[in-house]
LODREN-468833 format. One record per residue (C-alpha): x, y, z; residue number from 1. Coordinates in nm, 4 decimals, padded with zeros to 6 digits, always signed. Example, Ala and Ser with C-alpha at 12.3 -4.5 7.8 and 13.67 -1.06 7.14 Angstrom:
# residues 2
{vodo {+01.2300,-00.4500,+00.7800},1}
{vodo {+01.3670,-00.1060,+00.7140},2}
This chain:
# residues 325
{vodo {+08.8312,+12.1078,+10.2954},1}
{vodo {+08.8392,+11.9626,+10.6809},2}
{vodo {+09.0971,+11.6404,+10.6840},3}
{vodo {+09.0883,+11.4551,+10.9424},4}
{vodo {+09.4071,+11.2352,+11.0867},5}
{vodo {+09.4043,+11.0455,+11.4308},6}
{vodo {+09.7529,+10.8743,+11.5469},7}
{vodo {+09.7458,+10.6338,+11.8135},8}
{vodo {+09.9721,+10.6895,+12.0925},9}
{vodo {+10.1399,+10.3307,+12.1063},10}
{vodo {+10.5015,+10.3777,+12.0573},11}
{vodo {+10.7578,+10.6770,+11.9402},12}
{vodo {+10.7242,+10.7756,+11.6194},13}
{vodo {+10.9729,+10.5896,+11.3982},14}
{vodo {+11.0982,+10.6752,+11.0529},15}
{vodo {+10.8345,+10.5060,+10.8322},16}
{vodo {+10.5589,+10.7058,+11.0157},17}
{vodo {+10.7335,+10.9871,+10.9546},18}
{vodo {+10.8037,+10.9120,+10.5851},19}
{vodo {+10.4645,+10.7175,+10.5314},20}
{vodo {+10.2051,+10.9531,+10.7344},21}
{vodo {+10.3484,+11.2782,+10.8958},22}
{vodo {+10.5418,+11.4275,+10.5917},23}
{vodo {+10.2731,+11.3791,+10.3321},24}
{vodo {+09.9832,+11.4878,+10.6543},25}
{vodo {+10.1593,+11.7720,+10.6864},26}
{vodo {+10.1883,+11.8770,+10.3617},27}
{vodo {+09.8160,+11.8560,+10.2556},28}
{vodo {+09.7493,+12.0392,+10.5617},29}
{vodo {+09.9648,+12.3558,+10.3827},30}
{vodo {+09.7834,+12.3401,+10.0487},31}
{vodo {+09.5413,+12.6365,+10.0236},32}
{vodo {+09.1862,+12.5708,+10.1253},33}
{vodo {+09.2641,+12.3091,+10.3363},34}
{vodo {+09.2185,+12.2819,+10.7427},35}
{vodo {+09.3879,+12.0114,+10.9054},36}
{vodo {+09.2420,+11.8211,+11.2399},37}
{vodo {+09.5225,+11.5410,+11.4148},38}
{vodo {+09.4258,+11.4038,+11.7549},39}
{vodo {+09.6194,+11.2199,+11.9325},40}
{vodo {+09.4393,+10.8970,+11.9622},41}
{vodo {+09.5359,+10.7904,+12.3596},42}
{vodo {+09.1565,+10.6249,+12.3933},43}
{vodo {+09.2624,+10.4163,+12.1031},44}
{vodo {+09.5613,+10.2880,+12.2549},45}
{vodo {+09.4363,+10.1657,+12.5662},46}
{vodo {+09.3521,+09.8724,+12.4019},47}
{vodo {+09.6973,+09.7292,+12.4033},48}
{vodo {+09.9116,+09.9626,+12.6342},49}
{vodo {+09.7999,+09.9336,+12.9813},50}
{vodo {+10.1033,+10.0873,+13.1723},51}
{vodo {+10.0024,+10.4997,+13.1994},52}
{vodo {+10.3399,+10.6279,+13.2165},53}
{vodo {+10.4560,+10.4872,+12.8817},54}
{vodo {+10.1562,+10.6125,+12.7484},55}
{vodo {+10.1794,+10.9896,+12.8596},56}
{vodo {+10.5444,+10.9613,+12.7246},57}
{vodo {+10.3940,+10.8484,+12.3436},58}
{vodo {+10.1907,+11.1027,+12.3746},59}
{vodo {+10.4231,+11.3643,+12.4121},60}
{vodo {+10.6534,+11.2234,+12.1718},61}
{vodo {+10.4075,+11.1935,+11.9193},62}
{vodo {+10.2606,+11.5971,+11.9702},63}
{vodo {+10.6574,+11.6791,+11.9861},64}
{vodo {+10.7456,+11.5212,+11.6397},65}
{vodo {+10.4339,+11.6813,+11.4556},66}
{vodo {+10.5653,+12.0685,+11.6086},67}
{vodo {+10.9269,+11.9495,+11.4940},68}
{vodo {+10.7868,+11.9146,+11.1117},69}
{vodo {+10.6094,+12.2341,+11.1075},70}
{vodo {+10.2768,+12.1229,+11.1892},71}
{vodo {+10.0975,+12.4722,+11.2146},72}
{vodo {+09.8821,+12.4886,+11.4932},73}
{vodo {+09.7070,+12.8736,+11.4218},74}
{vodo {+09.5348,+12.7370,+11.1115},75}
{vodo {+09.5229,+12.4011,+11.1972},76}
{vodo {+09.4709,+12.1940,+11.5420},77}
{vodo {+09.6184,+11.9382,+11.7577},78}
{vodo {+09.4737,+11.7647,+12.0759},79}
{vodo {+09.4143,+11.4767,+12.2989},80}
{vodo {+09.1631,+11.2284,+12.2524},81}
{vodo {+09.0832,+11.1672,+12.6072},82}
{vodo {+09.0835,+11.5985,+12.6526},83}
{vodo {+08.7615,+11.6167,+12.4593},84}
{vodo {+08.4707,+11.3831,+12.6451},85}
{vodo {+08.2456,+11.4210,+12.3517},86}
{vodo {+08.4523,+11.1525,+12.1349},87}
{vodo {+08.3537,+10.9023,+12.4427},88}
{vodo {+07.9928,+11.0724,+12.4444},89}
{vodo {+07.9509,+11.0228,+12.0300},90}
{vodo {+08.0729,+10.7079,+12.0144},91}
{vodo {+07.8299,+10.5447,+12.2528},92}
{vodo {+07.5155,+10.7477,+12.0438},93}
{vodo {+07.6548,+10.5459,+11.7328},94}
{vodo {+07.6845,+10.2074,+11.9154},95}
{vodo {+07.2859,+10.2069,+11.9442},96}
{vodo {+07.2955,+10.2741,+11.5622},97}
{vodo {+07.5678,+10.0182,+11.4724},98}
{vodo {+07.4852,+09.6225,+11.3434},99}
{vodo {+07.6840,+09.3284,+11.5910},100}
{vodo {+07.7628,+09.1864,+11.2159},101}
{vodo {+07.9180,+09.4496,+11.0988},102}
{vodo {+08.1864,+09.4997,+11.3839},103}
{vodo {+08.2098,+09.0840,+11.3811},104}
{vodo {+08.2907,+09.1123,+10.9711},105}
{vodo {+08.5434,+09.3654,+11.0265},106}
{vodo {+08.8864,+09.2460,+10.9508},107}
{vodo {+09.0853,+09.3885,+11.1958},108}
{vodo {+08.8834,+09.2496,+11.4710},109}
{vodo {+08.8736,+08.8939,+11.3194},110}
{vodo {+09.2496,+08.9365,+11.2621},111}
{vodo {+09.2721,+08.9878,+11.6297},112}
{vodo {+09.0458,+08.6752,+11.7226},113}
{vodo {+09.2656,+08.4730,+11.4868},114}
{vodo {+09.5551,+08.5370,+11.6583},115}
{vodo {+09.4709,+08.5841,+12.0101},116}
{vodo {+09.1863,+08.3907,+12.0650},117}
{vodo {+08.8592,+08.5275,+12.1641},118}
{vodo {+08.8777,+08.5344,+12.4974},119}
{vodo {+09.1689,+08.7450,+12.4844},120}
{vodo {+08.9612,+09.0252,+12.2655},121}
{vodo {+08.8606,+09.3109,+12.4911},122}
{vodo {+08.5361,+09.4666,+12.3857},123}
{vodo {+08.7016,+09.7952,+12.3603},124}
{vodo {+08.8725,+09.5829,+12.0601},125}
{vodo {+08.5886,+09.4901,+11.9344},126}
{vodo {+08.3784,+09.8255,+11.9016},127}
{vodo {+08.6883,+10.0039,+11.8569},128}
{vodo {+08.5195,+10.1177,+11.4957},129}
{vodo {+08.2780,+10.2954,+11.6577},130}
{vodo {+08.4932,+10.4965,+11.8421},131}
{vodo {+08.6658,+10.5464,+11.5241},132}
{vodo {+08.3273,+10.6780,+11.3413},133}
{vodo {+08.2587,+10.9220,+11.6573},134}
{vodo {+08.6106,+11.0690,+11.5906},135}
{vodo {+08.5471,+11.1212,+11.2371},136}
{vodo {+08.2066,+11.2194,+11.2569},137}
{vodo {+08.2184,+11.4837,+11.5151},138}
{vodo {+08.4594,+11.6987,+11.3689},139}
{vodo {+08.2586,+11.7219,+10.9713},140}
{vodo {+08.5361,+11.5922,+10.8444},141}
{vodo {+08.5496,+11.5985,+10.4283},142}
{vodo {+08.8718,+11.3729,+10.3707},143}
{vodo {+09.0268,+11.1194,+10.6245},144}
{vodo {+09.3774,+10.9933,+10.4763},145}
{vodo {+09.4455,+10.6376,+10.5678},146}
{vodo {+09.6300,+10.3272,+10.5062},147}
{vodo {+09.4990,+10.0566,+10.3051},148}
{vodo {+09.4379,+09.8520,+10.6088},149}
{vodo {+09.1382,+10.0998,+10.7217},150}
{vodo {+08.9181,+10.1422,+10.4224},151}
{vodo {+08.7004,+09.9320,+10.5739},152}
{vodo {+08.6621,+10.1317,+10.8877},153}
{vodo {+08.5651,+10.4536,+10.6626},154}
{vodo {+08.3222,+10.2315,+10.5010},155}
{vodo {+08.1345,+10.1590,+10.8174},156}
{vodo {+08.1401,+10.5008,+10.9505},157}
{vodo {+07.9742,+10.6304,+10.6064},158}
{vodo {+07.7304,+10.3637,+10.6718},159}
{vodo {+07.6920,+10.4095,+11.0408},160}
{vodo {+07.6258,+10.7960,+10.9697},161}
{vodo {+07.4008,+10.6914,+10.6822},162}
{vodo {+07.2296,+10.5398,+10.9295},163}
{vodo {+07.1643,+10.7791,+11.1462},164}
{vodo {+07.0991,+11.0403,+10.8762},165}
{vodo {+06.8329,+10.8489,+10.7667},166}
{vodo {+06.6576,+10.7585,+11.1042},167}
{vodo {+06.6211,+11.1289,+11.1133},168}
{vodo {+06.5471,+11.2258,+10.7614},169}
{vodo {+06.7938,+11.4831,+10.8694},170}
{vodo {+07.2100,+11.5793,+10.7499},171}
{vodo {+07.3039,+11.4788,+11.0823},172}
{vodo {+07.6655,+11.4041,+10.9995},173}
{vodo {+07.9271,+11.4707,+10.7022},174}
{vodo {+08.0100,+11.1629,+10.5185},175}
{vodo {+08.3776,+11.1458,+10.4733},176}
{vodo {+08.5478,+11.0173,+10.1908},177}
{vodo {+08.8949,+10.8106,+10.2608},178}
{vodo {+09.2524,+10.9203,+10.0963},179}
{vodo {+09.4548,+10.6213,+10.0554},180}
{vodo {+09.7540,+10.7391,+09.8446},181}
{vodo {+09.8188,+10.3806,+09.6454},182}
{vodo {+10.1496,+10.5099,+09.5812},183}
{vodo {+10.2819,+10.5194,+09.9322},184}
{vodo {+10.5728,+10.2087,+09.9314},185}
{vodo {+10.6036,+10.0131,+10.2368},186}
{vodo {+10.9262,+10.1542,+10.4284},187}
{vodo {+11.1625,+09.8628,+10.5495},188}
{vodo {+11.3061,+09.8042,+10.8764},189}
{vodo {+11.6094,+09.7475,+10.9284},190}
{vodo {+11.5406,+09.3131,+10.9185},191}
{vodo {+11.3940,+09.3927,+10.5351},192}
{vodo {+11.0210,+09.3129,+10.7055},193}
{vodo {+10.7948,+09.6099,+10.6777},194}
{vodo {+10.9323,+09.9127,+10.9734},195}
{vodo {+10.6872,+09.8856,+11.2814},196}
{vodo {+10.6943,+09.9457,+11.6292},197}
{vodo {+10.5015,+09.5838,+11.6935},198}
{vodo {+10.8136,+09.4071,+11.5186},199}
{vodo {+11.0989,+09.6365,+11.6890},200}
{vodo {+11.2787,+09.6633,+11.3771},201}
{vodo {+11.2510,+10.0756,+11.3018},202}
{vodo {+11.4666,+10.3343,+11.3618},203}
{vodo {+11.3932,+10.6028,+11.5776},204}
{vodo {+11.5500,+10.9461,+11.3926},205}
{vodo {+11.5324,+11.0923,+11.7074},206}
{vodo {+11.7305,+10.8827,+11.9383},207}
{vodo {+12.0702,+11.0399,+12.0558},208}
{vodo {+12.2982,+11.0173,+11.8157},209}
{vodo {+12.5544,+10.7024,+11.9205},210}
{vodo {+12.2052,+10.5172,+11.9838},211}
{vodo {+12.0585,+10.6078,+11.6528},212}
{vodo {+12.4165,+10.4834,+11.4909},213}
{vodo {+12.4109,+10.1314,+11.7015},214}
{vodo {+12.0511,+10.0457,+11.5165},215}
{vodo {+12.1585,+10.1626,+11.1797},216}
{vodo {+12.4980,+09.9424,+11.2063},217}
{vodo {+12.2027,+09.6386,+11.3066},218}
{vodo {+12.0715,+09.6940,+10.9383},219}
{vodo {+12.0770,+09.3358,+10.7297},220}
{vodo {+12.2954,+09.2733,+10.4409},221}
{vodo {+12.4552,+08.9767,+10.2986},222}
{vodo {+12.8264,+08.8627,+10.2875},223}
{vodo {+12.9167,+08.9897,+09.9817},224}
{vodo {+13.3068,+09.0738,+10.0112},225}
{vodo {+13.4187,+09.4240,+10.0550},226}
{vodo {+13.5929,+09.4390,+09.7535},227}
{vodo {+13.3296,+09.2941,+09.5343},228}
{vodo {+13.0321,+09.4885,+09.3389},229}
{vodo {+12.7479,+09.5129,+09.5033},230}
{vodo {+12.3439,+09.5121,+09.3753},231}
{vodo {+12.2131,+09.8219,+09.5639},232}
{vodo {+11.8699,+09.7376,+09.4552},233}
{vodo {+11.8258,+09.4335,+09.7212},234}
{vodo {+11.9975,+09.6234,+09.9759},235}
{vodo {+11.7861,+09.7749,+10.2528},236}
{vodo {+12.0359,+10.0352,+10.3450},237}
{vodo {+12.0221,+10.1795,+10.0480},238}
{vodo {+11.6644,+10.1297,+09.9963},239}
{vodo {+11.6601,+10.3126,+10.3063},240}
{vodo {+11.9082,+10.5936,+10.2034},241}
{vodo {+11.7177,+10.6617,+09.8504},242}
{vodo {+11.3852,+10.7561,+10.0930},243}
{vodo {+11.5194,+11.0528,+10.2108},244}
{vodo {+11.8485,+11.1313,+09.9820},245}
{vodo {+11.8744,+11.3452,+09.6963},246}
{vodo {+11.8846,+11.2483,+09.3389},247}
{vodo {+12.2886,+11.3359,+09.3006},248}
{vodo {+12.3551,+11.1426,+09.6668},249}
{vodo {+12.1425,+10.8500,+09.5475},250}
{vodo {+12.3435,+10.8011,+09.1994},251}
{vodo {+12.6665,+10.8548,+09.3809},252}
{vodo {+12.6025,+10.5699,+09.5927},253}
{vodo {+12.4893,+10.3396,+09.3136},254}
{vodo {+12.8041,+10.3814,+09.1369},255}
{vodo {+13.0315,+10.3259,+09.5389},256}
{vodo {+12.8118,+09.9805,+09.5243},257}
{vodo {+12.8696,+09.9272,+09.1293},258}
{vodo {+13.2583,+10.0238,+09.1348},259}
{vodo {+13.3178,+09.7420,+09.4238},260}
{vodo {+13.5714,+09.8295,+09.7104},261}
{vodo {+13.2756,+09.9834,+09.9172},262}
{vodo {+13.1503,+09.8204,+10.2090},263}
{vodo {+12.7745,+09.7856,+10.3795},264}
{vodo {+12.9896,+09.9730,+10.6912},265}
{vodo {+12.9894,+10.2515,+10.4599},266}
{vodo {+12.6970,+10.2774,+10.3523},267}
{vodo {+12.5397,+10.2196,+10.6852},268}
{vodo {+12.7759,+10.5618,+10.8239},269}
{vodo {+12.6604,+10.7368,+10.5086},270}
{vodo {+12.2766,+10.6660,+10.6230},271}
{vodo {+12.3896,+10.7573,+10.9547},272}
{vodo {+12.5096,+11.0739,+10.8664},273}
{vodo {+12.2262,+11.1877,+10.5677},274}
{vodo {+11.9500,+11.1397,+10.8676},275}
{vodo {+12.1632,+11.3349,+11.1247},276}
{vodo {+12.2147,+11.5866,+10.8364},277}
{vodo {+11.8684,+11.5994,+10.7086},278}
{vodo {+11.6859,+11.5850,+11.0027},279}
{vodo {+11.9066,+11.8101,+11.2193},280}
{vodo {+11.6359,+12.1087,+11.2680},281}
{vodo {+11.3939,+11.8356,+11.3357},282}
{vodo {+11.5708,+11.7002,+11.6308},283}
{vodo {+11.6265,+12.0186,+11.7826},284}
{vodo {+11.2949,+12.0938,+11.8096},285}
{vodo {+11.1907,+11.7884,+11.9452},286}
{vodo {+11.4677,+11.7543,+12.1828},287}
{vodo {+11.3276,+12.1518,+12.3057},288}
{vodo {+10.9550,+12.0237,+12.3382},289}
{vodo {+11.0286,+11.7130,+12.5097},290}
{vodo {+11.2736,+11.8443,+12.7774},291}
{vodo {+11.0017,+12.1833,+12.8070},292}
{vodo {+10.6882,+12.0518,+12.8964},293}
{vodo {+10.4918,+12.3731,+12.9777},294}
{vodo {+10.5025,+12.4721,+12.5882},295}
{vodo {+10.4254,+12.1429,+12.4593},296}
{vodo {+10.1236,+12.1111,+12.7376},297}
{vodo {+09.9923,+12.4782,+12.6700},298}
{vodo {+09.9753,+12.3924,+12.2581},299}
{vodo {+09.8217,+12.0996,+12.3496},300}
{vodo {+09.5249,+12.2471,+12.5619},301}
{vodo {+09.5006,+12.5227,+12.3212},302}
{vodo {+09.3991,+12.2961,+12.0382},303}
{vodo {+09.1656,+12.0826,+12.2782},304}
{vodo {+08.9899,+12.4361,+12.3396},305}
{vodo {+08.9326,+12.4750,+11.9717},306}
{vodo {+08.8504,+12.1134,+11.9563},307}
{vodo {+08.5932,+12.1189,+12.2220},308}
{vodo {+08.3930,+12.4010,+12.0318},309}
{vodo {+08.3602,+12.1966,+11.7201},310}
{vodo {+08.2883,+11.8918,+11.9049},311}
{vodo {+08.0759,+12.0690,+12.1247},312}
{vodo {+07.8159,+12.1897,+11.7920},313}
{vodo {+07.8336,+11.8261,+11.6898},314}
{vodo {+07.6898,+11.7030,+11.9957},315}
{vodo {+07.4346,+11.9879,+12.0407},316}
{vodo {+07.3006,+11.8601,+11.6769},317}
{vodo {+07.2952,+11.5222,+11.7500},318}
{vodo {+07.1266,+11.5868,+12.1175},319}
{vodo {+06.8935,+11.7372,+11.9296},320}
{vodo {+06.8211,+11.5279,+11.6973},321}
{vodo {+06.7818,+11.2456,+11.9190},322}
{vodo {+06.5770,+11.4263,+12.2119},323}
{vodo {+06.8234,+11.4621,+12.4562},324}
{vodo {+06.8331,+11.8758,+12.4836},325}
């Protein structure tokens, strides 16, 4: 089975993508039978990062935290976006096939015009669905795992490539079917509101270590006294700490909070320490791909090479198809 995952290069990865998205990715990618396809989605994030310097540097982080998780690029693949000229190419063949009401029902846009105003709405905003089909569609993709938020967009690229199928009478594209795990939980920040870059309340696992410490100790908790019992189940440190603890560490820390005499301080070192601990292999290897470019760039253009070849067969189909060869 092809799955498809595209990650838009808008930030660092923080530690709800990791938990939410690039753990779980990563390990349907390993299950037998399965090939896994993750592009870095740079087009994507022109739309709201403008400033080319912080976006090369997402980009890098990004490719760097997928290599330090074991993302295996011999049976899988890993590129660019903007590397591979046929997602640009694609995307403007399904704009000619694509309704102006269905982009104008889609939610996300209309979330956009409700808070910005229209006239703040690029049109790279407003057809950005399309450019989401055309990265779906050219790779044949069988499964494409996404959040809640973007059943919709799956929805319309089924129907766009429907569409185009049927202009054809031809199996011009694979329809892809969406994952959306219903079981994934909404990771806090450390403010309680859901983590995200937008709301600059996540915590970056892969931030030198006093750095990393200084945002855990920002975590909120109330004013119950030190010596008092504690409910760990409205705590967010502790919410935080059961994500990624084990089941003995977890219980342990129930009972500090139970017991009384046990601070949020400690807790909040005790976090500290479990990610630094847990995560240790997984900052070493980022640490090596960001400060040695030439290996991160030459797995990069590797998988934009095998990219290119399936994208490449797409387009030759679709050309076809259409009359352009």
């Amino acid at each position: 089975m092809r799955i498809l995952t595209g990650i838009q290069s808008s930030g660092r990865p923080h530690l709800g993508n990791i938990l939410g998205a690039i753990a779980p990715a990563i390990k349907l990618s390993q299950e037998a039978g399965n090939e896994s396809f993750l592009f870095i989605a740079d087009l994507h994030s022109l739309t709201t990062l403008r400033d080319g310097e912080s976006l090369r540097e997402f980009v890098r982080a990004i490719a760097a935290t997928w290599l330090a998780f074991g993302y295996d690029t011999t049976h899988n693949t890993i590129w660019r976006q903007s590397r591979v000229p046929e997602h640009a190419e694609l995307a403007w063949y399904l704009n000619c096939f694509t309704p102006m009401p269905m982009l104008e029902n889609a939610t996300s846009y209309k979330d956009k015009v409700e808070k910005l105003g229209s006239s703040a709405v690029s049109a790279g905003l407003f057809t950005y669905p399309i450019l989401q089909a055309a990265d779906i569609l050219l790779y044949d993709a069988d499964l494409v795992p996404v959040g809640k938020d973007q059943r919709q967009h799956i929805e319309m690229t089924r129907d766009i490539a429907s569409s185009v199928n049927h202009q054809y009478n031809s199996e011009v594209f694979v329809l892809p079917k969406p994952r959306i795990d219903e079981r994934i939980m909404t990771i806090p920040g450390i403010d309680g509101a859901k983590m995200s870059k937008s709301y600059g309340n996540y915590i970056d696992i892969f931030q030198p270590a006093n750095e990393l410490y200084k945002v855990i100790k920002k975590i909120k908790s109330d004013s119950t006294p030190l010596e008092d019992p504690k409910n760990p189940d409205t705590d967010i440190t502790f919410q935080l700490y059961s994500l990624i603890a084990s089941d003995e560490q977890i219980a342990d820390m129930r009972q500090n909070y139970d017991n009384g005499g046990y601070g949020y301080g400690h807790a909040k070192k005790e976090l500290y320490e479990l990610i630094l601990m847990n995560y240790a292999t997984e900052r070493e290897r980022f640490d090596f791909y960001m400060t040695h470019n030439d290996e991160l760039e030459k797995v990069l253009r590797e998988g934009e090479e095998k990219a290119r070849a399936v994208a490449r067969q797409t387009i030759e189909r679709v050309r076809t198809v259409m009359g352009f060869n």
